[in-house]
N, C-alpha and C positions, 0 to 999 in steps of 0.2 A: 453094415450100416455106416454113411459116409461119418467121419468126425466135423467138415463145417460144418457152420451153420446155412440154412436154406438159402440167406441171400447172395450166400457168396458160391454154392455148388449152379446156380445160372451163367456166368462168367466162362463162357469159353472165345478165345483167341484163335480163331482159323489161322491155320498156315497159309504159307506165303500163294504157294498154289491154291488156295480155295480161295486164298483173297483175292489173285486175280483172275477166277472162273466168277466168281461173284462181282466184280468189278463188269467185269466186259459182259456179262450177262444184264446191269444194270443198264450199261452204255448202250447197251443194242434197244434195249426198253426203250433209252429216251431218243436215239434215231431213230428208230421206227416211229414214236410218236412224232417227230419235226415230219420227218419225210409225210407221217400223212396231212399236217398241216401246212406243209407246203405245198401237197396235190390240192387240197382243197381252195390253197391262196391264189394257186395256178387256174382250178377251171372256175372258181367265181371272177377271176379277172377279167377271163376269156370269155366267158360267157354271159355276164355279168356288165363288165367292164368293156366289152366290143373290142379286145386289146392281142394283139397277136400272139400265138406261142411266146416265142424269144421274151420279147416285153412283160406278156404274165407272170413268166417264171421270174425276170429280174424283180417285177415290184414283188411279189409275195416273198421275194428271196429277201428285200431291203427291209419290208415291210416286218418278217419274220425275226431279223438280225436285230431290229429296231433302229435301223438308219432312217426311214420316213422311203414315201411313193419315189418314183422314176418320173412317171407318166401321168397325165392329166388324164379327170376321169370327166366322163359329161352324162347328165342323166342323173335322178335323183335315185333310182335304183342301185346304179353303180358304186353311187358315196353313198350310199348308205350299206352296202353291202364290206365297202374299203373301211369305214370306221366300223362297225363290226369286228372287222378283221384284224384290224389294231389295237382294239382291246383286247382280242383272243390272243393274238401272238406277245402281248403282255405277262400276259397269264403263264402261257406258253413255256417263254423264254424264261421264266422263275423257275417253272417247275419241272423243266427239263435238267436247269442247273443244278435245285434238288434233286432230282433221281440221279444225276453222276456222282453229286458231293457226299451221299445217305452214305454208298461204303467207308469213304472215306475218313470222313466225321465216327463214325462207329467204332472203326479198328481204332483211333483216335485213342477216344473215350473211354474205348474198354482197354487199352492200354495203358492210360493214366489214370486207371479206377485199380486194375491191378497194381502197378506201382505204387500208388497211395495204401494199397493192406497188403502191401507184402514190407513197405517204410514200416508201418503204424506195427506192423505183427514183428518185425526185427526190432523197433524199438521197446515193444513191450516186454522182450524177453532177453534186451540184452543188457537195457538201465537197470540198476541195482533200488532197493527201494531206500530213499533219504531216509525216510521217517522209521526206521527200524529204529537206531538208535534212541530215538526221543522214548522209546515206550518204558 
């Protein structure tokens, strides 16, 4: 039977190699997520937007990065389909950036959660106690 206590036997710290099998496992999560909304930016443009390959890709590419369109759109279908898509690649571009930063924030965390009870546990066992004498 472990001697911690429960909250502290959760706390494990991946090695460097799992950290980045887990790193690049996230990254490919959130490309894969851009790439399929930028297929999606591509054929609402094209299809949507009457707008050539080349040009689709650039605006859903600008649109995605959050630079703003390329190309003028005409048709109420078209802009409405383009603001749509600008508030998705809002969304998007957040939470792409979360899924990269999650590992990274973590190892963080639980790095500095260890360091803080292994300080707090060296200091408790290496201070002497003041108040002995007073008794």
């Amino acid at each position: 039977m472990p001697n911690k206590p429960l909250h502290l036997q959760s706390i494990h710290l991946r090695s460097h190699t799992e950290f980045i099998w887990h790193q690049l496992r996230y990254t490919a999560i959130g490309l894969g997520f851009m790439a399929i909304s930028l297929g999606v930016g591509i054929l609402g443009y094209h299809f949507l937007g009457q707008i050539n390959w080349i040009n689709s890709l650039l605006n859903a590419s600008m649109i995605l990065s959050g630079m703003g369109p390329v190309s003028s759109l005409h048709g109420s279908v078209a802009k409405l389909f383009a603001s749509a898509y600008a508030l998705y690649s809002g969304i998007v571009y957040l939470a792409v950036s979360a899924v990269l930063l999650y590992p990274i924030v973590t190892r963080l965390l639980k790095t500095l959660h260890l360091q803080a009870l292994n300080t707090a546990s060296d200091n408790l066992h290496s201070k002497p106690n003041v108040y002995e004498d007073d008794e």
